[in-house]
Structures are given as C-alpha cells and as structure tokens.
C-alpha positions in Angstrom: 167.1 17.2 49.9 165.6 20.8 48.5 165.9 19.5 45.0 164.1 16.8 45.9 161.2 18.6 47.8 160.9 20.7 44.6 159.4 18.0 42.9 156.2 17.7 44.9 155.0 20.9 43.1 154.8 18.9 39.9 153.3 16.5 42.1 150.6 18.3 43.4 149.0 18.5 39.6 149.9 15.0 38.5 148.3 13.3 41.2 144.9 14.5 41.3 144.8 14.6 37.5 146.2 10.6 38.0 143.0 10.3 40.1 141.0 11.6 37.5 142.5 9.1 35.1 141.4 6.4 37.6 137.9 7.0 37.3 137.6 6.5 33.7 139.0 2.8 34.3 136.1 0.6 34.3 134.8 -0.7 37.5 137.4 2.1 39.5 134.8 4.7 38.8 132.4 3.9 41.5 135.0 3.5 44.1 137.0 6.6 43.3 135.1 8.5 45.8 136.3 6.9 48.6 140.0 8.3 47.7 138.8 12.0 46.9 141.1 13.3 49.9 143.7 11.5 48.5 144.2 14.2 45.8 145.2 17.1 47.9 148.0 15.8 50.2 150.8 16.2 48.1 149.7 19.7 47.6 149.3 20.1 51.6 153.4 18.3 51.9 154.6 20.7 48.9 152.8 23.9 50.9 154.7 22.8 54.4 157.7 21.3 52.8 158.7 22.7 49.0 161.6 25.5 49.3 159.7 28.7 48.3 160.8 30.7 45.4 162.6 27.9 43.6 161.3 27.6 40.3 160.6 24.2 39.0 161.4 24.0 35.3 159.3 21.8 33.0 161.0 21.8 29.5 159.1 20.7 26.5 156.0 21.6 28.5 153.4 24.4 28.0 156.0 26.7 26.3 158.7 25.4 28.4 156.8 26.8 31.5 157.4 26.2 35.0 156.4 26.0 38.7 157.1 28.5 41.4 155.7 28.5 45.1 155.8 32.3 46.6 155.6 32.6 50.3 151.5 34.0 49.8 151.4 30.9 47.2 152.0 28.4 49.8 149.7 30.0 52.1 147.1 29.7 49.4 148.2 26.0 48.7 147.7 25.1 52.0 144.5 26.3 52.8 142.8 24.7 50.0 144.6 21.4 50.1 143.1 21.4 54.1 139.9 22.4 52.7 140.1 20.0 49.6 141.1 17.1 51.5 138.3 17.6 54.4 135.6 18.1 51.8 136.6 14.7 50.0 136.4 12.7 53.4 132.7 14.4 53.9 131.9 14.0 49.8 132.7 10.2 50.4 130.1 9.9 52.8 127.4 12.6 51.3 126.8 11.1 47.9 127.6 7.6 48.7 123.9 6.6 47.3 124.8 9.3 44.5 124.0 8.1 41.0 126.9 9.6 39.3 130.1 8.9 41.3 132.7 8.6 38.7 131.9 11.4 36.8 131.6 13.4 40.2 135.4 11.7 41.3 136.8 12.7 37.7 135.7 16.5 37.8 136.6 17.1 41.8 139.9 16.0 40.7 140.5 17.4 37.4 139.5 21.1 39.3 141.2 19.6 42.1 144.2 19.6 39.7 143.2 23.2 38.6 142.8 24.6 41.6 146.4 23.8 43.2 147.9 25.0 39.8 146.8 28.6 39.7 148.8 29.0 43.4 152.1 27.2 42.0 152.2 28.4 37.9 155.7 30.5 37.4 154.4 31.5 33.7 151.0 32.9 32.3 150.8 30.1 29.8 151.0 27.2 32.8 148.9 29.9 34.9 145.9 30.0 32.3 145.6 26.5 31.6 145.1 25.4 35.0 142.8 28.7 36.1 141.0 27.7 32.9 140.6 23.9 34.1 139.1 25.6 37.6 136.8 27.6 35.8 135.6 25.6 32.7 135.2 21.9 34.6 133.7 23.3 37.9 130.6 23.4 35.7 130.1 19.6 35.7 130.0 19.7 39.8 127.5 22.5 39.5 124.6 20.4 37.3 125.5 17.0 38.8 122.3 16.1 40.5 121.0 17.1 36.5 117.6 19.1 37.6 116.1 21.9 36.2 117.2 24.4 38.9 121.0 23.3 38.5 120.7 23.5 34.3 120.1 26.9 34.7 122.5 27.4 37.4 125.3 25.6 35.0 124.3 28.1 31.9 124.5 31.3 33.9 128.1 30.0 35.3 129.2 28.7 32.1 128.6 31.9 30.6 130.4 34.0 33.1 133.1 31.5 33.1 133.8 31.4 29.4 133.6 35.8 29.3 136.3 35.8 32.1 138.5 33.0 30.4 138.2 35.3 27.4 139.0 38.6 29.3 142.0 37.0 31.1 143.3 35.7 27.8 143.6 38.9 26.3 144.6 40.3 29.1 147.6 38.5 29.4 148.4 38.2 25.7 148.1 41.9 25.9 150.1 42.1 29.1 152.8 39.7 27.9 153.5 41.8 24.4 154.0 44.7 26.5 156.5 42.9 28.4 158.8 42.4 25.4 157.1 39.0 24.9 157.9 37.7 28.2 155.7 35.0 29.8 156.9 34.7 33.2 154.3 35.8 35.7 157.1 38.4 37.7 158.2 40.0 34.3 154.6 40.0 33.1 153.4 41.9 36.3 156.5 44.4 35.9 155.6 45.0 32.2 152.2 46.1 33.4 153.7 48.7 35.5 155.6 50.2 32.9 153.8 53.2 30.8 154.2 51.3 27.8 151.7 48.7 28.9 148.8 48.6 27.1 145.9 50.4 28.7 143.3 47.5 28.3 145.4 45.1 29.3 145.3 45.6 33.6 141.4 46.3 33.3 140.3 42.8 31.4 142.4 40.9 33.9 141.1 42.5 36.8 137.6 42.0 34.8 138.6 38.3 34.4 139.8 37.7 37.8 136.6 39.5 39.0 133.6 37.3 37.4 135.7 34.3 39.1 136.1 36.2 42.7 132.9 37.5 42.6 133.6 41.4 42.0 130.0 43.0 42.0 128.3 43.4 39.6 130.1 40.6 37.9 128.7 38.2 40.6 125.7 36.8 39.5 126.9 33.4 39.0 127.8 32.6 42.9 123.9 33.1 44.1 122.9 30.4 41.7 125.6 27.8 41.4 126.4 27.3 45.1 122.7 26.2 46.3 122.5 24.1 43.0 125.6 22.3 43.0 126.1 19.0 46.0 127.0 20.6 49.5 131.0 19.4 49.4 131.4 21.1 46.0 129.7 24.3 47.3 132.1 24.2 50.0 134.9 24.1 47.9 133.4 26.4 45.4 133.7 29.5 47.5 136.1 28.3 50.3 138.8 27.7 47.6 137.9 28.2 43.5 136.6 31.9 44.3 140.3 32.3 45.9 141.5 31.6 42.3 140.3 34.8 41.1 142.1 36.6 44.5 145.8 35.0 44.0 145.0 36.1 40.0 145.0 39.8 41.3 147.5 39.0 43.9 149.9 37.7 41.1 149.1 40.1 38.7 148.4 43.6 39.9 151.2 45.6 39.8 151.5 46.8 43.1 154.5 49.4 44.2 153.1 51.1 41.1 150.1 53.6 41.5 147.0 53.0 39.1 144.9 55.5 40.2 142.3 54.7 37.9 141.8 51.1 38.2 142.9 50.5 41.8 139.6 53.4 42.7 137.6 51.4 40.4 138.4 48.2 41.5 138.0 49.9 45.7 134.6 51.0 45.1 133.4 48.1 43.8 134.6 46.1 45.9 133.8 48.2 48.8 130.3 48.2 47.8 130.0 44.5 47.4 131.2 44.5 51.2 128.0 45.8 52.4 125.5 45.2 49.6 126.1 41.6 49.1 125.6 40.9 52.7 122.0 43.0 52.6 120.9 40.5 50.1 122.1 37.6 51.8 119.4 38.6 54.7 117.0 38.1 51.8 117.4 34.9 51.2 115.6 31.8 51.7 117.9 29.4 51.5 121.2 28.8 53.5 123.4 28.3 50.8 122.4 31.4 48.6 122.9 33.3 52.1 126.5 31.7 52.0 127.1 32.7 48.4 125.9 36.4 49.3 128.4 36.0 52.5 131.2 34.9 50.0 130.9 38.1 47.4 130.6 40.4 50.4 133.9 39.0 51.8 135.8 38.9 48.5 134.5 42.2 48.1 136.6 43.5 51.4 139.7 41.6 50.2 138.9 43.3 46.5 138.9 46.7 48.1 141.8 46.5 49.7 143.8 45.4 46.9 141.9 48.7 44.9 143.3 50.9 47.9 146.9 49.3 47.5 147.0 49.5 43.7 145.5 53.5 43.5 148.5 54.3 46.5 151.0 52.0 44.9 151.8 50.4 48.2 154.5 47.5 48.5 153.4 43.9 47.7 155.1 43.2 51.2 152.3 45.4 53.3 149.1 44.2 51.7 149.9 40.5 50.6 150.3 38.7 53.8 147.1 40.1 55.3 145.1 38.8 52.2 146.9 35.5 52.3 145.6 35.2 55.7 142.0 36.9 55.0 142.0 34.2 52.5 142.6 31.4 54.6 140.2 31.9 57.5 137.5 32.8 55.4 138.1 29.7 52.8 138.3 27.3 56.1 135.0 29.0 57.8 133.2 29.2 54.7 133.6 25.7 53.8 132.9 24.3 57.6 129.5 26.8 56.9 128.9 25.3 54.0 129.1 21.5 55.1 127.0 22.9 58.3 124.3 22.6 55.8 124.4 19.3 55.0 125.2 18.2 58.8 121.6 20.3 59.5 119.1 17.8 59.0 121.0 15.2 60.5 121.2 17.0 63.8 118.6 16.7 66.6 118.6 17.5 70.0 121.6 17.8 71.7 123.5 17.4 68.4 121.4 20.3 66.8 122.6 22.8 69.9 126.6 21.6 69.5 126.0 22.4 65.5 124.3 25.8 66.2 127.0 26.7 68.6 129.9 26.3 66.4 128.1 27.7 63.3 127.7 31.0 65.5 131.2 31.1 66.4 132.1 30.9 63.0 129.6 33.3 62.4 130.9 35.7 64.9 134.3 34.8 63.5 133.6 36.6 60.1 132.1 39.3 61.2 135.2 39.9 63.1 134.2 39.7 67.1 137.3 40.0 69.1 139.4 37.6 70.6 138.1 35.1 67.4 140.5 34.2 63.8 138.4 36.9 62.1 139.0 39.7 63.6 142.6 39.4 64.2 142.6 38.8 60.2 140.7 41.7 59.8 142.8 44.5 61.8 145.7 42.9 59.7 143.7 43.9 56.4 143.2 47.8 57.8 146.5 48.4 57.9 147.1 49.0 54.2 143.2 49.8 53.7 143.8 53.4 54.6 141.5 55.1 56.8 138.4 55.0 55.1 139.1 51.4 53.7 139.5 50.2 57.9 136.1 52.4 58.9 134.7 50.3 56.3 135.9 47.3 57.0 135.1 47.9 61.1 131.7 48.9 59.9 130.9 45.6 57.5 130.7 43.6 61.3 127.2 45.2 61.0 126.1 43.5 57.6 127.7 40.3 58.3 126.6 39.3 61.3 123.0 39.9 60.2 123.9 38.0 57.3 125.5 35.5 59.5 121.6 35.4 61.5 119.8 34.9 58.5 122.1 31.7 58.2 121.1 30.0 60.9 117.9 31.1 60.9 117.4 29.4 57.2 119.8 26.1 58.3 117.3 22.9 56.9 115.2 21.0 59.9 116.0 18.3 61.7 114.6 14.6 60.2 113.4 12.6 62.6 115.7 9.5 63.9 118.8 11.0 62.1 122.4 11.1 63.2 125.2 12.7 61.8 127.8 10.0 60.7 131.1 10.2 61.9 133.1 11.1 58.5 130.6 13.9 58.1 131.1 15.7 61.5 134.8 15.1 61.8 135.6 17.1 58.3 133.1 20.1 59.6 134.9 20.4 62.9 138.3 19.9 61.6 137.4 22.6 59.3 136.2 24.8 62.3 138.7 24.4 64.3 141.5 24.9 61.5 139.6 28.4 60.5 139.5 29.7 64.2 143.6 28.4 65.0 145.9 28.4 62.1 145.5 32.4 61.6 146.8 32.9 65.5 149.6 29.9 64.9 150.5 32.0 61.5 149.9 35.4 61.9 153.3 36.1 63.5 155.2 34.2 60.8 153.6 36.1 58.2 153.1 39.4 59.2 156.1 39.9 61.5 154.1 41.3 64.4 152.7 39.8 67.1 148.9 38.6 67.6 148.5 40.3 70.9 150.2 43.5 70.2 146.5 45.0 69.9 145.3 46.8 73.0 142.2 44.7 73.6 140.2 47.4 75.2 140.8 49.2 71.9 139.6 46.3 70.4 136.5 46.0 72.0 135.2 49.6 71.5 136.4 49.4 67.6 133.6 46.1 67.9 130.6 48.4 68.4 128.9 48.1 65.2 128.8 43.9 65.8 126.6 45.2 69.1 124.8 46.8 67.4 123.6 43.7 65.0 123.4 41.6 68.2 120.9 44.5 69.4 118.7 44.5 65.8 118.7 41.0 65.3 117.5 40.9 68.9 114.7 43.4 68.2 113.6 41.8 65.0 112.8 38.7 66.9 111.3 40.4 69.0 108.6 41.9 67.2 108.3 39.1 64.7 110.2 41.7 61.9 110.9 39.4 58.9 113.1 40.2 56.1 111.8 41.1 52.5 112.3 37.9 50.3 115.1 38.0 47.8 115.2 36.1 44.9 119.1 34.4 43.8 121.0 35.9 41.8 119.4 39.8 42.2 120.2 42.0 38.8 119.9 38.4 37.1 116.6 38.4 36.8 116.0 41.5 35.1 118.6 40.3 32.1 116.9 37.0 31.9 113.4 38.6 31.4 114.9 40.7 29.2 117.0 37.6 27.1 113.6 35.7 27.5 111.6 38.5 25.8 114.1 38.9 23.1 113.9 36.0 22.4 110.6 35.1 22.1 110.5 38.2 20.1 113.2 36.4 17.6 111.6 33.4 17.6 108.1 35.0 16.5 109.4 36.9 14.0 111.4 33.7 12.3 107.8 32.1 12.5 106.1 34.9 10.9 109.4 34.8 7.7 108.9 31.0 7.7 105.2 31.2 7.0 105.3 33.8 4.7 108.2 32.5 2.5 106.8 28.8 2.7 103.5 29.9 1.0 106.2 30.1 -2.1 108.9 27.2 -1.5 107.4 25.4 1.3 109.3 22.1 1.1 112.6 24.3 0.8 112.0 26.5 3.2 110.7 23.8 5.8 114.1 22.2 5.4 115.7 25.7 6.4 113.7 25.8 9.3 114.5 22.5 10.7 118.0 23.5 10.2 117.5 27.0 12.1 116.0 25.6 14.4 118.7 22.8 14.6 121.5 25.5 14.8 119.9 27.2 17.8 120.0 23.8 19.9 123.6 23.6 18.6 124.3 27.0 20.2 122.3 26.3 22.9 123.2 23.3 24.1 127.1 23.0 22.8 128.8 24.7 25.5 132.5 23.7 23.4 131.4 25.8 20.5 130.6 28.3 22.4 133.6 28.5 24.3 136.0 28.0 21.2 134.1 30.9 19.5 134.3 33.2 22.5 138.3 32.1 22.7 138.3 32.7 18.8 136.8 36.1 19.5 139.3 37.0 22.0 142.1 36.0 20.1 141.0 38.4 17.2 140.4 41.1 19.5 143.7 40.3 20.9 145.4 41.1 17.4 143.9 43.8 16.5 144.5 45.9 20.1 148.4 44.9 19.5 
C-alpha cells in the first residue's frame, strides 16, 4: 500500500500539467475553467496520504532526479493544494464572461504544476525546473486582462523573476560543485555548511529565494502584480507562489550550522520589511496593493526568523515547524483576503456586514490577537526568534492591524442589486475557516506541544501593542486623520524615472548620430536605424531572449566563480 501511495507525488505534477494539455485541445479550452480545482487534489491526497521521506525515483528523468515529501513539505503541499483548489472553484465563477479562458486554464495549471513541485523536488535539478515554471509562467496570469497598468506590472515582475531564476541557478550550480557534484537537495544543503563551500554560493540563493518571497528591498514586484493580475490569481500569488521562495530557504539554508554573516543579513532585512512594509500598506489606495504590502511584511517576519536561526545555527527541528505553520495560516488568510475583494462589490446590506465581520477576524487573526490561528502561530515563531526577534514580532501586532484597517477601509463599494453567487462565497469562507482551524487541529502534531499550554493571561498582556492600534485607528476616525497617499511599488518609482530618463537620454543621442551621419550615407544609414530601432522592440518586447541571455549570463558567471 506505501509503494503505492508514493506514486501520487508524481501525480501531483502530471495532472495539472495534463490539465494544461487539455486546454490546448480545440473546443476544451473554454470549458477548462470549470475543472481548475480539479488540478490540486491529487496534491491535497499525496500531502494527507504519501509516506513522508520516501523518495520517489524517476530514472531517465531530469538527471535521474527524484521526488521526496518532508514532514514541512507536506505541510506546504497541503496548504496550497486547499488554497489552489478553492481559488479554482471561485476562478470558475469570477471570469466566466472572461475573454481569455484557455489561456488563463493553461497557465493556472502549468504554475499549478510548478507550484506543488518546488514542495516535493528531492534534487536541485527537478527543484529548479518546477520553481522556474512558478516564477517564469505566473507572468501570463499577471497581464491577462492585457491593459496598460498590468503590461507594466508583467515587465517589472518579469524582470525580477528572470534576476532571481539567474541568482538561484548559480547558486545552486555553485552550491552543488561544492558538494562534490552532488545534486540531491540534503547533500547540497550539507555542502553549503561545509567551509569549503563557495562564499557566493549561500548569498545568491538567499538573493534568489528573496525577489520571489518578497525580501525588502527586493520586493517591488508584489505591489504591482497583485492589484494587476484577476482577483483568484492574486490570491494564489501571495497565499501560495510567494511560499515558493520560503520552502527555497527552508530547503536550502543550512541550519545547525552558524552563518553569522548572512543569517544577520538576511534578520535585518527581513525584520525591517516586518514593520516597514506594513507602514506602506496604510498608504495605499487600493485593497489589493494593501494586501501585497501585508504579504512582504509577513514574509518579512518568517525571513527574520530564519536569519536569527541561520546566525545561531539552531536545529532545523526548532524553527521549521513553526514556519510551516506561519506559512499555512497566512497563505489560507491571505487568499480568503484576497477573494474578499472580489466578493466586495457584490455584498450589500446584510451580506456587506457578514463580509466585514469575517475580513476583521482575519484581520485580527494576522496581527496575532489572542485566542485566534494567528497568534498561536506567532508565539510558535518566538521561540527560535530569540529575544529581540519575539519583541519584534509581539510589536509588528501594531503595524498590521493598522494595515489590516486600511483594508477594509479601501474594500470596493457595493453595486446596486448585486449578490454574491454561491461558488464565490463558499471558497472565501472555506478559506476562512480553514486559516482560523487547521493551525489549532495541527499545532500539536507538529510542534509537540500543546495549543493551550500558554497562560492566557500572559497572553493577553503580551497583546498590548494590538490595543494600542485599536486605540489609533479609533482616534484617526475620530478626527477625520487620513493617511498620506502611497503610490505602488515605493523605491520603484525612483528607478523608473531614472530608466525613463536614461533612456530618453539614449534615444536623443542615437537621433542626434543618425542625423549627423545621414547627411553623408543617408539611405545606408536610414536602414541602420530601422534596424536599431528594430533591435530595441526585439529587446523590449522578447521576454525569451531576454531570459535565455540572462540564463546565458549566469551560466558564464557560474564558470568562471568555479
């Protein structure tokens, strides 16, 4: 029976890439939206069912790679096959009038098929295919609806996507040659604990793995994708993709093995994104860029405590299963906030004060009030924070919930004579519901200690600083206080001025060389500007050639480190 189990790890790739297939078929296309949560369940059976740390091999396959689920794998796995499948029943319904459903149904399921790999891959070859199938094909979901706003949302993702593909391949082609040439993910983690390692090799991944987790200031990317990209994507965008970039540390970062250097790095940073990410969400003007900011700030707790675990070389045993579970309420909440948004202005009356109440629950949730999924997740992420890292983290109750505020302050209106369908308010409280239970049904399992072991009264004094936002937010409503408008992406602006200027700089001076050298050889010289000018919409616009140059680039770089 266990050998047979085994095999739905294969399973949970080939099936959603099957799906994927499907929607090429003529006439399946259209349809293939209405089996979108068909792609996750064998995922779901392999994370409640396969036998954990039983490698799957798959000879004559990627190097003769192989599949592995880890006990912080499956946890992983089955969070985003819940929130994979519950996004598909609410994407069936949201963009059934959508112009573009099979090439929506063939991405969602191609970084469907992504998505599940990276928490199952035994082998860096098998691990960077499939985290480079969640990186590279998400950009399709993000410019679907094709406008102006989502273009340049897809360029600035696209960009950060290909630069950590790039890191994360030289990382690990650095990381395996100082393993002896190994390519399993356990001996490659070992050999970057050893002194041998190469020293660029740990900080490219953790560069790599940070663009995709949103490590500031490598974040830019998550403000503008998630408001432009439909409202079932965004949810899985940063209730599940983003956790790709997590399990990358988790699987990599040799823990038990102190890196003073890059585990303070990695803490500060992360640290810092805690609290200043969630500032600039209360900026915001729209409710999904507020969710986006709420997302770095999040990963950024989760990032520092990893930093605090690699600088002390802690155990993988103390610090793994609280992330695993930080990582599943937040990917569960997250996404029911997320699909809140489209719920919004389907919600009047009575149904507008039921949504409200559950979006501030989940609100109050992450910003870890007791007695809710979020703060029990939370105390089990100060244990192996240290001291400073769990005053931080008790502090961050502070940012959030004002971020939290800002949310439902932004949420769209109501439209007159609306109702929310069924399939598009089940998902959303399913979602709720599965974010505020499963950490209480698995903290004991994973953690080995009980969920009331706490001394509540302990708990409640430690929840001050969340008073103290209920007490500001209060006040600021009060007195009409509104805060200063933030535009997305923050330092992005700046370097696109700055590109833009450039640029236009570039482009005068090839104007001024064109005129003066036509006066001479005018027809010639016309021809070489129409092929300049060709070979800057090439580079523009060809997001392959840019991505096999970068890979090309990394490659070299590669080679000449070893």
């Amino acid at each position: 029976m266990t050998a047979d189990l085994t095999l739905l790890l294969p399973l949970a790739v080939l099936w959603p890439m099957l799906l994927a297939g499907l929607a090429l078929l003529p006439g399946w296309g259209p349809r293939m939206l209405t089996f979108l949560p068909l792609g996750p369940l064998p995922a779901l059976a392999a994370a409640l069912f396969a036998p954990r740390d039983t490698p799957v091999a798959l000879p004559g396959v990627l190097l003769d790679g192989g599949l592995d689920l880890t006990a912080t794998g499956a946890i992983f796995l089955g969070g985003a096959a819940v929130l994979w499948f519950w996004a598909g029943v609410y994407a069936a319904v949201y963009l059934r009038r959508d112009g573009r459903p099979a090439a929506f149904a063939l991405f969602w399921n191609l970084v469907l098929a992504g998505n599940l790999g990276v928490f199952i891959a035994a082998d860096i070859v098998s691990f960077y295919v499939f985290f480079a199938l969640v990186s590279l094909l998400a950009y399709p979901l993000v410019i679907h609806d094709r406008q102006p706003a989502s273009m340049r949302a897809g360029t600035v993702y696209l960009v950060l996507a290909v630069t950590g593909e790039v890191a994360i391949l030289v990382g690990l082609m650095l990381a395996s040659f100082g393993a002896g040439g190994a390519i399993g993910i356990e001996a490659v983690r070992a050999g970057l604990a050893l002194p041998s390692a190469h020293p660029a090799a740990l900080p490219l991944l953790i560069v790599g793995f940070g663009i995709k987790a949103g490590l500031m200031p490598l974040h830019v990317w998550l403000p503008v994708a998630h408001p432009a990209a439909p409202v079932p994507a965004s949810a899985v965008l940063s209730g599940a993709i983003v956790k790709a970039g997590i399990f990358g540390m988790v699987a990599f970062l040799p823990l038990g093995t102190p890196a003073a250097v890059a585990g303070n790095v990695l803490m500060i940073l992360g640290f810092s994104g805690l609290f200043l990410a969630a500032l600039l969400a209360v900026g915001q003007a729209g409710a999904k860029s507020v969710l986006a900011y709420s997302t770095v700030s999040q990963m950024g707790l989760v990032m520092g405590v990893l930093g605090v675990a690699l600088a002390a070389g802690s155990a993988p045993a103390t610090v793994l299963p609280a992330v695993a579970l930080f990582a599943l309420h937040h990917g569960l909440a997250k996404g029911a906030l997320f699909l809140g948004v489209g719920l919004a202005p389907l919600c009047r009356r009575a149904w507008r004060w039921g949504l409200m109440a559950v979006l501030a629950v989940l609100g109050l949730s992450l910003a870890g009030m007791p007695l809710l999924a979020g703060a029990l997740v939370k105390s089990a992420m100060k244990d192996p924070a240290g001291a400073l890292g769990a005053t931080l983290i008790g502090l961050s109750a502070l940012t959030t919930a004002q971020a939290m505020a800002r949310y439902l302050a932004v949420l769209p209106k109501a439209k007159p004579r609306r109702r929310p369908p069924l399939l598009m308010a089940l998902p959303f409280l399913a979602l709720a519901g599965a974010a505020l239970w499963l950490p209480w049904l698995l903290y004991a399992d994973v953690t080995g200690k009980s969920p009331l072991a706490a001394d509540l009264a302990s708990k409640l004094a430690e929840a001050w600083p969340l008073g103290l936002a209920v007490l500001l937010i209060a006040g600021a409503v009060a007195v009409g206080l509104k805060p200063p408008a933030l535009p997305e992406g923050d330092a992005l602006g700046p370097v696109q001025r700055r590109a833009a200027a450039l640029t236009a700089a570039a482009r005068a001076a090839l104007r001024a060389g064109s005129r003066s050298l036509r006066r001479s050889r005018p027809r010639k010289q016309a021809v070489i500007g129409e092929d300049l000018d060709r070979i800057e919409d090439i580079f523009r616009e060809g997001a392959a050639a840019a991505i096999l140059l970068l890979a090309i680039a990394g490659a070299v770089v590669a080679a000449s480190l070893i």
